[in-house]
C-alpha positions as CSV (number, residue, x, y, z in Angstrom):
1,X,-21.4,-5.4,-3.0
2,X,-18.9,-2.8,-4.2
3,X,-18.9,-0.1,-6.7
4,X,-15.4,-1.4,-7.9
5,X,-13.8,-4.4,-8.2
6,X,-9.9,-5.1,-9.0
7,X,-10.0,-9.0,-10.7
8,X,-6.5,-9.7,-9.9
9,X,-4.4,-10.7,-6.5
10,X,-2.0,-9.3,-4.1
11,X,1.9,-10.5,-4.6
12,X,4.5,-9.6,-2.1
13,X,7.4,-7.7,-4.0
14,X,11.2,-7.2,-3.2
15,X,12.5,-4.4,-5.1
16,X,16.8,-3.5,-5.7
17,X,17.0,-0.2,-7.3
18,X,19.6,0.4,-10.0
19,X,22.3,2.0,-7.1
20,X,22.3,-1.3,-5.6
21,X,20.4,-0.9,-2.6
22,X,17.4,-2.9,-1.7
23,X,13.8,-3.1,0.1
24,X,12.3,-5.6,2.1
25,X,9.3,-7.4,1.3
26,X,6.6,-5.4,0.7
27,X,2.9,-5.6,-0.4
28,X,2.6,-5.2,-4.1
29,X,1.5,-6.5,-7.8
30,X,0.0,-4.5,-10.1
31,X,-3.6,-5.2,-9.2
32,X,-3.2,-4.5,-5.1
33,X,-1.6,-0.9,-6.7
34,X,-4.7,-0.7,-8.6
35,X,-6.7,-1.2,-5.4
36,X,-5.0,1.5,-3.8
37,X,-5.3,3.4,-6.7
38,X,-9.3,3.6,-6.2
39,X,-8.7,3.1,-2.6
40,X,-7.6,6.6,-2.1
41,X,-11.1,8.1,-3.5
42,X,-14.1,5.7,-2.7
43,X,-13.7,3.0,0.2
44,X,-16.0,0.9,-2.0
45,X,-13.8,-1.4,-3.6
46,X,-12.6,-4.3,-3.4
47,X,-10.4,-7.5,-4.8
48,X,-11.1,-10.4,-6.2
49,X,-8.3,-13.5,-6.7
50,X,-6.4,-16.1,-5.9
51,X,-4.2,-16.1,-2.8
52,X,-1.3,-18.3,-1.0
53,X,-2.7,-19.3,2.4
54,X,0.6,-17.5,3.6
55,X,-0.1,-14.0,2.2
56,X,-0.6,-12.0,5.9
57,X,2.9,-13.4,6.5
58,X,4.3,-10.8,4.5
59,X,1.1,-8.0,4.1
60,X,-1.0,-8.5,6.7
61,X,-0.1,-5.5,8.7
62,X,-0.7,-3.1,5.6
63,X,-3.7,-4.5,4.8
64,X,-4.6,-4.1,8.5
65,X,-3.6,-0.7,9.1
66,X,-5.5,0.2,5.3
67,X,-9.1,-1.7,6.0
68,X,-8.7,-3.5,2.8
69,X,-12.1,-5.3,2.6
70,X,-10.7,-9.3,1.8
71,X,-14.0,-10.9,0.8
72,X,-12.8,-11.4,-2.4
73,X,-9.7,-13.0,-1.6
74,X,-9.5,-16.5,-1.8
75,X,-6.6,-18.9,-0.7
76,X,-5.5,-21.6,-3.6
77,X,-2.4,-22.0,-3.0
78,X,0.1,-22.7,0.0
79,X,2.4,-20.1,-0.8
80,X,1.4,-16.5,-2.1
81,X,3.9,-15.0,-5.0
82,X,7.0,-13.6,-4.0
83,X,8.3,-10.8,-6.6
84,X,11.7,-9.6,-7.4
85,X,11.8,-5.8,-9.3
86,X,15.0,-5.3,-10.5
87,X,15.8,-1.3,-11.6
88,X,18.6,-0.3,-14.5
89,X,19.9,2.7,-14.4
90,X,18.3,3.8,-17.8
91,X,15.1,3.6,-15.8
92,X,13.9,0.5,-16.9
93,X,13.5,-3.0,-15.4
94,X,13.2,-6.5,-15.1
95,X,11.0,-8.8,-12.7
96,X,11.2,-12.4,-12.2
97,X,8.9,-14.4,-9.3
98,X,9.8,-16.9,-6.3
99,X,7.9,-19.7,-7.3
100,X,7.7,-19.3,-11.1
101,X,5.0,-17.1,-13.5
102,X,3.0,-20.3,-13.5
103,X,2.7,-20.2,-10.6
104,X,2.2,-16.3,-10.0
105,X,-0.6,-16.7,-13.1
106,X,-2.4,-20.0,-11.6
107,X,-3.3,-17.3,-8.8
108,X,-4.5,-13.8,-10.9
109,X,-8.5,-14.0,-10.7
110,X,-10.4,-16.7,-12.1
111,X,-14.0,-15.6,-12.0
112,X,-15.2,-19.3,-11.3
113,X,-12.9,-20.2,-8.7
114,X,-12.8,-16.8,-7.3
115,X,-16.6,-16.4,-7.1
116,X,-16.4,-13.3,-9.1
117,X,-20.0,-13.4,-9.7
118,X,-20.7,-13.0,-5.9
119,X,-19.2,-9.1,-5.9
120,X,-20.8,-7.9,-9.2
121,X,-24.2,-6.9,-8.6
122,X,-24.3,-2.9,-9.0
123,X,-20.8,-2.6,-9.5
124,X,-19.7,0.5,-11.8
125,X,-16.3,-1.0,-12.8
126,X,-13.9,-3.9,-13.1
127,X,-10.2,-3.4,-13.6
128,X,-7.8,-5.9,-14.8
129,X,-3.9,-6.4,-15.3
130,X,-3.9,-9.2,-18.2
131,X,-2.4,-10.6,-20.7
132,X,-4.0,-12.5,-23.8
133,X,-6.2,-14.8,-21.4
134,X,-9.0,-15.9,-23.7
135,X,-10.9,-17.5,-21.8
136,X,-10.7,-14.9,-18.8
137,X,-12.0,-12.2,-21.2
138,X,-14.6,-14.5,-22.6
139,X,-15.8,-14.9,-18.6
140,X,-15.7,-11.6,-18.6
141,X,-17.3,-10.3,-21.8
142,X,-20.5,-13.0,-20.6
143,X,-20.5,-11.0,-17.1
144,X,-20.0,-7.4,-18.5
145,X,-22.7,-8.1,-20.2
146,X,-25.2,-9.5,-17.5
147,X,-24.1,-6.9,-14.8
148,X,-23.5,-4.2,-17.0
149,X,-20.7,-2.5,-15.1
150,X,-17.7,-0.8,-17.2
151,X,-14.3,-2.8,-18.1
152,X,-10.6,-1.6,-18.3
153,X,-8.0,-3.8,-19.1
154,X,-4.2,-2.7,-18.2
155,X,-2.4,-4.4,-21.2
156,X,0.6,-6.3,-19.7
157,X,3.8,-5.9,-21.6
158,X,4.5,-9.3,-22.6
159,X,1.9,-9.5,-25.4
160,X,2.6,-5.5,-26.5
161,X,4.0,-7.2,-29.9
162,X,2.8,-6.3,-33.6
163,X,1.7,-10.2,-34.0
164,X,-0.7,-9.9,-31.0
165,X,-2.9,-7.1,-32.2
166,X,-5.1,-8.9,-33.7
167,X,-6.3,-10.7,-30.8
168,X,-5.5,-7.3,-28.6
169,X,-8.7,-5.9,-30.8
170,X,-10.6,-9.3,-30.4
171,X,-10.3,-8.7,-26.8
172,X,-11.2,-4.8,-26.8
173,X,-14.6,-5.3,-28.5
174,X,-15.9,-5.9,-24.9
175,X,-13.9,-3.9,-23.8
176,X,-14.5,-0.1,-22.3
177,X,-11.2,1.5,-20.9
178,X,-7.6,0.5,-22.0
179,X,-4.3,1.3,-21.0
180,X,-1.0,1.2,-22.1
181,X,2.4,3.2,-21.7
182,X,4.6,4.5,-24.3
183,X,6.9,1.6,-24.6
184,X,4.6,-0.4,-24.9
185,X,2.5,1.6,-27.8
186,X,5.6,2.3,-29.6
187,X,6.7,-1.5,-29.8
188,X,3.3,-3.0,-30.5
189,X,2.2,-0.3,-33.3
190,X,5.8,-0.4,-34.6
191,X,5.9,3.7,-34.0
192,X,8.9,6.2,-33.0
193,X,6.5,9.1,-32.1
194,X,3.5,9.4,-29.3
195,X,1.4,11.5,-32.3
196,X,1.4,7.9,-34.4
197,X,0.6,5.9,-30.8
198,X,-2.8,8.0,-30.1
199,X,-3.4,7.9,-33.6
200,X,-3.1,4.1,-33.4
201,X,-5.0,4.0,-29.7
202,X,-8.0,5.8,-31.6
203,X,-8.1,3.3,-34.1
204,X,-8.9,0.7,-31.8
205,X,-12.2,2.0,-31.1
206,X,-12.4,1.8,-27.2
207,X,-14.6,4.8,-25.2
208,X,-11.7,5.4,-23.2
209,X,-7.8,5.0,-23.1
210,X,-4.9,6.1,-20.5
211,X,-1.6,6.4,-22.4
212,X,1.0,7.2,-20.1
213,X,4.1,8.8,-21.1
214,X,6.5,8.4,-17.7
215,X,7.1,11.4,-15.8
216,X,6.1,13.5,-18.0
217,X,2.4,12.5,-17.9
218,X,-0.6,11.6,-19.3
219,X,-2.7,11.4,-22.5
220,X,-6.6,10.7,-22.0
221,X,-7.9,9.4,-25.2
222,X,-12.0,9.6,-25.8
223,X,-12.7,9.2,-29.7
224,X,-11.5,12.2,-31.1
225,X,-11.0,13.9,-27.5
226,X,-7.1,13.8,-27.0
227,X,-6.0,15.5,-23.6
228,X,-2.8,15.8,-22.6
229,X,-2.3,16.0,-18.6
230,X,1.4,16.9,-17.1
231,X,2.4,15.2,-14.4
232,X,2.2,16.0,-11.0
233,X,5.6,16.9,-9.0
234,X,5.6,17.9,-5.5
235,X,7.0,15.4,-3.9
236,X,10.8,13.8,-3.5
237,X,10.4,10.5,-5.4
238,X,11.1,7.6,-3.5
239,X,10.0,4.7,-5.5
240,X,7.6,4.5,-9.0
241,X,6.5,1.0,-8.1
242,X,3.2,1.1,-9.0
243,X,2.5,4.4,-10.7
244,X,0.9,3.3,-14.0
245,X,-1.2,0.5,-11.9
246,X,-2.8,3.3,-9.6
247,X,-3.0,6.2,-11.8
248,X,-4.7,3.8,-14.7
249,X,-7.0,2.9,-11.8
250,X,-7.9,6.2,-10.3
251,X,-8.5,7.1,-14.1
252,X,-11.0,4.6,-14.5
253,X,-12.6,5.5,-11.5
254,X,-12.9,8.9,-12.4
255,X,-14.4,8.3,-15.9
256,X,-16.7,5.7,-14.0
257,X,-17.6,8.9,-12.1
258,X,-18.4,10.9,-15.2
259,X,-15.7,13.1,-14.8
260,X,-14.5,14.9,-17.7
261,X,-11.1,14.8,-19.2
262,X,-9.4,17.2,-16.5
263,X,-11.1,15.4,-14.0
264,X,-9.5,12.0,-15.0
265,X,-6.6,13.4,-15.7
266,X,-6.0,14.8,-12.4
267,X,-7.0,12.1,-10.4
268,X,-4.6,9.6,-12.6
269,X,-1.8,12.2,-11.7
270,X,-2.3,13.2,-8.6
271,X,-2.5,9.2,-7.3
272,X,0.2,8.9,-9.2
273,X,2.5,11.3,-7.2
274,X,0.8,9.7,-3.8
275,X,2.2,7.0,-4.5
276,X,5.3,7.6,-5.6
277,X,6.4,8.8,-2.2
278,X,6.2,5.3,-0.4
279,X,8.2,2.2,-1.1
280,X,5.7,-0.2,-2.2
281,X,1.8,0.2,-1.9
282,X,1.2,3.8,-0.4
283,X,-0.7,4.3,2.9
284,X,-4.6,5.1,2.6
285,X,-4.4,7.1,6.0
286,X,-7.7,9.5,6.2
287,X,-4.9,12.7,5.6
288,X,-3.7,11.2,2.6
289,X,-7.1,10.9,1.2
290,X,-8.0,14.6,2.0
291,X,-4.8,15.8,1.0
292,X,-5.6,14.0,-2.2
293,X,-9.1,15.5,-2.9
294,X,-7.5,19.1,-2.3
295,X,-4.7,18.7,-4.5
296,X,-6.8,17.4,-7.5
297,X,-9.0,20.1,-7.2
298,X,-6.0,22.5,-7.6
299,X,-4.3,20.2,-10.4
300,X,-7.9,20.3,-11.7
301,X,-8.7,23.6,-12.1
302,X,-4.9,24.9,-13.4
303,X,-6.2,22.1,-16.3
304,X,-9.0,23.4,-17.1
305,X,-6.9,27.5,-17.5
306,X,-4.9,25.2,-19.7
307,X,-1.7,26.0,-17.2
308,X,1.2,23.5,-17.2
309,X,0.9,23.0,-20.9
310,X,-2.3,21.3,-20.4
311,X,-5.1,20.7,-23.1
312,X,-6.3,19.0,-25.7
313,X,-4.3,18.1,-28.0
Protein backbone atom coordinates (compact mmCIF):
# COMPACT_ATOMS: atom_id res chain seq x y z
CA UNK A 1 0.00 0.00 0.00
CA UNK A 2 2.91 2.36 1.00
CA UNK A 3 6.51 1.95 1.67
CA UNK A 4 6.04 4.18 4.87
CA UNK A 5 3.56 4.76 7.17
CA UNK A 6 3.31 7.69 9.92
CA UNK A 7 0.75 6.06 12.83
CA UNK A 8 -0.19 9.35 14.23
CA UNK A 9 -2.67 12.34 13.04
CA UNK A 10 -2.67 15.78 11.80
CA UNK A 11 -3.43 18.71 14.48
CA UNK A 12 -3.82 22.22 13.44
CA UNK A 13 -1.21 24.44 15.41
CA UNK A 14 -1.09 28.28 16.41
CA UNK A 15 2.23 29.28 17.23
CA UNK A 16 3.36 33.02 19.30
CA UNK A 17 7.04 33.27 19.24
CA UNK A 18 8.91 34.57 22.27
CA UNK A 19 8.81 38.49 20.58
CA UNK A 20 5.24 38.37 20.90
CA UNK A 21 4.17 38.01 17.52
CA UNK A 22 1.93 35.28 16.32
CA UNK A 23 0.82 32.86 13.35
CA UNK A 24 -2.39 31.78 12.19
CA UNK A 25 -3.57 28.38 12.15
CA UNK A 26 -1.54 26.27 10.42
CA UNK A 27 -1.27 22.50 9.61
CA UNK A 28 0.93 20.76 12.09
CA UNK A 29 1.64 17.95 15.01
CA UNK A 30 4.49 16.12 15.17
CA UNK A 31 3.38 13.13 13.06
CA UNK A 32 2.01 15.34 9.83
CA UNK A 33 5.90 16.96 10.22
CA UNK A 34 7.01 13.51 10.14
CA UNK A 35 5.00 12.95 6.99
CA UNK A 36 6.58 15.72 5.33
CA UNK A 37 9.65 14.60 6.64
CA UNK A 38 9.57 11.42 4.30
CA UNK A 39 7.40 13.30 1.97
CA UNK A 40 10.15 15.23 0.61
CA UNK A 41 12.16 11.97 -0.61
CA UNK A 42 9.63 9.09 -1.67
CA UNK A 43 5.84 10.08 -2.49
CA UNK A 44 5.05 6.61 -1.00
CA UNK A 45 3.94 7.39 2.35
CA UNK A 46 1.24 7.83 3.96
CA UNK A 47 -0.82 8.45 7.52
CA UNK A 48 -2.62 6.63 9.52
CA UNK A 49 -5.11 8.14 12.59
CA UNK A 50 -7.78 9.58 13.97
CA UNK A 51 -9.25 12.81 12.64
CA UNK A 52 -11.97 15.60 13.62
CA UNK A 53 -14.59 15.63 10.79
CA UNK A 54 -13.51 19.36 10.65
CA UNK A 55 -9.86 18.97 9.82
CA UNK A 56 -9.90 20.55 5.90
CA UNK A 57 -11.35 23.54 7.74
CA UNK A 58 -8.17 24.52 8.81
CA UNK A 59 -5.53 22.21 6.33
CA UNK A 60 -7.26 21.32 3.58
CA UNK A 61 -5.65 23.60 1.19
CA UNK A 62 -2.01 22.36 2.25
CA UNK A 63 -2.83 19.03 1.99
CA UNK A 64 -4.40 19.87 -1.44
CA UNK A 65 -1.67 21.81 -2.84
CA UNK A 66 0.97 18.74 -1.25
CA UNK A 67 -1.06 15.43 -2.73
CA UNK A 68 -1.05 14.04 0.75
CA UNK A 69 -2.55 10.61 0.08
CA UNK A 70 -5.58 10.53 3.06
CA UNK A 71 -6.59 6.83 2.99
CA UNK A 72 -5.41 6.51 6.23
CA UNK A 73 -7.20 9.21 7.76
CA UNK A 74 -10.13 8.50 9.53
CA UNK A 75 -12.71 10.93 11.19
CA UNK A 76 -13.64 10.07 15.05
CA UNK A 77 -14.32 13.04 16.24
CA UNK A 78 -16.34 16.29 15.46
CA UNK A 79 -13.61 18.55 15.99
CA UNK A 80 -9.88 17.97 14.94
CA UNK A 81 -7.11 19.28 17.74
CA UNK A 82 -6.42 22.76 17.79
CA UNK A 83 -2.66 23.46 19.12
CA UNK A 84 -1.18 26.41 20.93
CA UNK A 85 3.08 26.56 20.76
CA UNK A 86 4.09 28.93 22.93
CA UNK A 87 8.13 30.15 22.40
CA UNK A 88 10.44 31.59 25.49
CA UNK A 89 13.06 33.53 24.76
CA UNK A 90 15.66 30.88 26.10
CA UNK A 91 14.47 28.90 23.15
CA UNK A 92 12.36 26.62 24.79
CA UNK A 93 8.51 26.21 24.95
CA UNK A 94 5.34 25.23 26.09
CA UNK A 95 2.17 23.78 24.25
CA UNK A 96 -1.25 23.34 25.55
CA UNK A 97 -4.48 22.07 23.11
CA UNK A 98 -8.12 23.52 22.35
CA UNK A 99 -10.08 20.82 23.45
CA UNK A 100 -7.81 19.17 26.02
CA UNK A 101 -4.77 16.19 25.66
CA UNK A 102 -7.52 13.73 26.07
CA UNK A 103 -8.94 14.74 23.66
CA UNK A 104 -5.85 15.40 21.26
CA UNK A 105 -4.62 11.64 22.50
CA UNK A 106 -8.25 9.88 21.98
CA UNK A 107 -7.34 10.87 18.23
CA UNK A 108 -3.31 9.71 17.69
CA UNK A 109 -3.52 6.20 15.76
CA UNK A 110 -5.22 3.39 17.14
CA UNK A 111 -4.37 0.51 14.87
CA UNK A 112 -7.92 -1.11 15.32
CA UNK A 113 -9.98 1.74 14.88
CA UNK A 114 -7.67 3.19 12.36
CA UNK A 115 -7.44 0.04 10.21
CA UNK A 116 -3.83 0.11 10.53
CA UNK A 117 -3.63 -3.33 9.33
CA UNK A 118 -5.13 -2.22 5.83
CA UNK A 119 -1.75 -0.08 4.84
CA UNK A 120 0.92 -2.57 6.09
CA UNK A 121 1.50 -5.13 3.57
CA UNK A 122 5.10 -4.45 2.11
CA UNK A 123 5.71 -1.55 3.99
CA UNK A 124 9.49 -0.79 5.01
CA UNK A 125 8.73 1.42 8.01
CA UNK A 126 6.36 2.74 10.68
CA UNK A 127 7.08 5.93 12.55
CA UNK A 128 5.53 7.00 15.65
CA UNK A 129 5.31 10.10 18.14
CA UNK A 130 4.35 8.21 21.58
CA UNK A 131 4.35 8.16 24.81
CA UNK A 132 4.29 5.09 27.26
CA UNK A 133 1.03 3.70 25.35
CA UNK A 134 1.20 0.02 26.27
CA UNK A 135 -1.16 -1.30 24.69
CA UNK A 136 -0.41 0.76 21.31
CA UNK A 137 3.17 -0.76 21.31
CA UNK A 138 1.86 -4.18 22.19
CA UNK A 139 -0.53 -3.75 18.75
CA UNK A 140 2.37 -2.83 17.35
CA UNK A 141 5.08 -5.24 18.44
CA UNK A 142 2.06 -8.20 17.25
CA UNK A 143 2.11 -6.34 13.64
CA UNK A 144 5.97 -5.64 13.44
CA UNK A 145 6.11 -8.89 13.76
CA UNK A 146 3.60 -10.26 11.12
CA UNK A 147 4.50 -7.62 8.46
CA UNK A 148 7.99 -7.37 9.23
CA UNK A 149 8.50 -3.76 8.32
CA UNK A 150 11.04 -1.58 10.68
CA UNK A 151 9.82 0.58 13.76
CA UNK A 152 10.96 4.02 15.15
CA UNK A 153 9.49 5.50 17.91
CA UNK A 154 10.04 9.47 18.61
CA UNK A 155 9.97 9.42 22.47
CA UNK A 156 7.67 12.23 23.52
CA UNK A 157 8.97 14.42 26.37
CA UNK A 158 6.49 13.77 28.98
CA UNK A 159 7.65 10.29 29.95
CA UNK A 160 11.71 11.35 29.43
CA UNK A 161 11.88 10.80 33.40
CA UNK A 162 14.47 8.42 35.24
CA UNK A 163 11.25 6.41 36.78
CA UNK A 164 10.05 5.54 33.20
CA UNK A 165 13.04 3.82 31.87
CA UNK A 166 12.16 0.80 32.72
CA UNK A 167 9.19 0.56 30.72
CA UNK A 168 11.04 2.94 27.93
CA UNK A 169 13.34 -0.42 27.50
CA UNK A 170 10.19 -2.74 27.85
CA UNK A 171 8.98 -0.90 24.89
CA UNK A 172 12.39 -0.77 22.78
CA UNK A 173 12.75 -4.59 22.68
CA UNK A 174 10.45 -4.37 19.60
CA UNK A 175 11.62 -1.64 18.80
CA UNK A 176 14.20 -0.77 15.72
CA UNK A 177 14.92 3.10 15.45
CA UNK A 178 14.62 5.58 18.55
CA UNK A 179 14.85 9.08 18.96
CA UNK A 180 15.32 11.53 21.39
CA UNK A 181 16.92 15.20 21.82
CA UNK A 182 19.33 16.31 24.28
CA UNK A 183 16.94 17.54 26.85
CA UNK A 184 15.36 14.95 26.93
CA UNK A 185 18.53 12.35 27.23
CA UNK A 186 20.07 14.47 29.77
CA UNK A 187 16.83 14.52 32.19
CA UNK A 188 15.85 10.87 31.63
CA UNK A 189 19.59 9.36 32.07
CA UNK A 190 20.11 11.98 34.90
CA UNK A 191 23.42 13.19 32.72
CA UNK A 192 25.14 16.87 32.23
CA UNK A 193 27.19 15.81 29.19
CA UNK A 194 26.03 14.33 25.49
CA UNK A 195 29.35 11.76 25.85
CA UNK A 196 27.21 10.02 29.02
CA UNK A 197 23.72 10.38 26.79
CA UNK A 198 25.14 8.14 23.69
CA UNK A 199 26.78 6.15 26.13
CA UNK A 200 23.43 5.62 27.79
CA UNK A 201 21.48 5.49 24.10
CA UNK A 202 23.94 2.47 23.35
CA UNK A 203 23.03 0.76 26.33
CA UNK A 204 19.59 0.41 25.28
CA UNK A 205 20.43 -1.94 22.63
CA UNK A 206 18.27 -0.51 19.67
CA UNK A 207 19.89 -0.90 15.78
CA UNK A 208 19.46 2.58 15.37
CA UNK A 209 19.07 6.00 17.25
CA UNK A 210 18.82 9.88 16.17
CA UNK A 211 20.02 12.07 19.04
CA UNK A 212 19.56 15.51 18.23
CA UNK A 213 21.50 18.16 19.78
CA UNK A 214 19.53 21.58 18.45
CA UNK A 215 21.21 23.62 15.99
CA UNK A 216 24.15 22.33 16.26
CA UNK A 217 23.16 18.88 14.83
CA UNK A 218 23.03 15.38 14.90
CA UNK A 219 24.45 12.20 16.46
CA UNK A 220 23.50 8.80 14.50
CA UNK A 221 23.97 6.03 16.92
CA UNK A 222 24.35 2.19 15.31
CA UNK A 223 25.97 -0.08 18.13
CA UNK A 224 29.33 0.99 18.51
CA UNK A 225 29.03 3.32 15.25
CA UNK A 226 28.66 6.99 16.78
CA UNK A 227 28.53 9.73 13.92
CA UNK A 228 28.32 13.11 14.54
CA UNK A 229 26.55 15.23 11.64
CA UNK A 230 26.56 19.33 11.86
CA UNK A 231 23.80 20.92 10.97
CA UNK A 232 22.83 22.36 7.92
CA UNK A 233 22.62 26.30 7.68
CA UNK A 234 21.81 28.07 4.53
CA UNK A 235 18.84 29.37 5.00
CA UNK A 236 17.26 32.49 7.31
CA UNK A 237 15.35 30.58 9.97
CA UNK A 238 11.85 31.41 10.14
CA UNK A 239 10.29 28.95 12.41
CA UNK A 240 11.85 25.29 13.94
CA UNK A 241 8.36 23.94 14.39
CA UNK A 242 8.86 20.63 13.38
CA UNK A 243 12.58 20.08 12.92
CA UNK A 244 13.20 17.06 15.16
CA UNK A 245 9.72 15.46 13.79
CA UNK A 246 11.04 15.66 10.10
CA UNK A 247 14.62 15.24 10.39
CA UNK A 248 13.95 11.94 12.87
CA UNK A 249 11.71 10.93 9.95
CA UNK A 250 13.83 11.47 6.97
CA UNK A 251 16.47 9.61 9.18
CA UNK A 252 14.46 6.72 9.35
CA UNK A 253 13.76 6.67 5.89
CA UNK A 254 17.20 6.86 5.01
CA UNK A 255 18.32 3.94 7.21
CA UNK A 256 15.13 2.08 5.85
CA UNK A 257 16.98 2.82 2.48
CA UNK A 258 20.25 1.27 3.62
CA UNK A 259 22.00 4.27 3.67
CA UNK A 260 25.05 4.59 5.68
CA UNK A 261 25.71 6.96 8.46
CA UNK A 262 26.46 10.10 6.19
CA UNK A 263 23.69 9.26 4.24
CA UNK A 264 21.17 9.41 7.25
CA UNK A 265 22.79 11.99 8.53
CA UNK A 266 22.43 14.23 5.67
CA UNK A 267 19.01 13.61 4.85
CA UNK A 268 17.98 14.23 8.72
CA UNK A 269 19.80 17.66 8.29
CA UNK A 270 19.14 18.73 5.28
CA UNK A 271 15.04 18.16 5.87
CA UNK A 272 15.71 19.71 8.78
CA UNK A 273 16.88 23.13 7.30
CA UNK A 274 13.73 22.65 4.54
CA UNK A 275 11.77 23.03 6.91
CA UNK A 276 12.87 25.40 8.95
CA UNK A 277 12.28 28.04 6.36
CA UNK A 278 8.33 27.88 6.43
CA UNK A 279 5.99 28.63 9.29
CA UNK A 280 4.35 25.45 9.95
CA UNK A 281 4.57 22.24 7.68
CA UNK A 282 6.98 23.09 4.68
CA UNK A 283 5.71 22.95 1.06
CA UNK A 284 6.58 19.50 -0.87
CA UNK A 285 6.65 21.60 -4.24
CA UNK A 286 8.64 19.33 -7.06
CA UNK A 287 11.75 22.20 -6.70
CA UNK A 288 11.92 21.71 -3.18
CA UNK A 289 12.31 18.02 -3.56
CA UNK A 290 15.11 18.43 -6.20
CA UNK A 291 16.67 21.10 -4.49
CA UNK A 292 16.67 18.68 -1.55
CA UNK A 293 18.27 15.61 -3.37
CA UNK A 294 21.14 18.13 -4.63
CA UNK A 295 21.87 19.56 -1.46
CA UNK A 296 22.25 16.17 0.44
CA UNK A 297 24.40 14.96 -2.03
CA UNK A 298 26.70 17.99 -1.33
CA UNK A 299 26.16 17.84 2.63
CA UNK A 300 26.86 14.14 1.88
CA UNK A 301 29.88 13.99 0.34
CA UNK A 302 31.68 17.10 2.54
CA UNK A 303 30.63 14.10 5.38
CA UNK A 304 32.16 11.64 4.07
CA UNK A 305 35.93 14.20 3.56
CA UNK A 306 35.09 14.53 7.24
CA UNK A 307 34.53 18.61 6.49
CA UNK A 308 32.35 20.58 8.94
CA UNK A 309 33.78 18.66 11.84
CA UNK A 310 31.99 15.60 10.70
CA UNK A 311 32.78 11.98 11.70
CA UNK A 312 32.60 9.40 13.90
CA UNK A 313 32.94 10.01 16.98
Amino acid sequence: MADYVIAGNAAVDKITFADGTSTGFMPGGATLFALTGILLWTDSVLMCGGFGADYMEHMGDWMERNHIDRRGFHVRDPKNPLNYLVYRDSGDWYSYTEYGNAHYESLDCDPQKDHLREFLKGTKGVYCFRADDLDFFGQMAQLRKEFGFRFMWEIKATITVPEKLPVIRRILKNTDAFSINRREAYRLFEVEEDSEAIRALQGLDVPMVVYRIGSRGLYIIKGEEVFFAPSFQKYSVVDVTGCGNSSTAAAFYAWCENMDVCGIAAAANITAGMNLRYQGAMELTPENKRIAREEKKELENRYRKGSMEAGIV
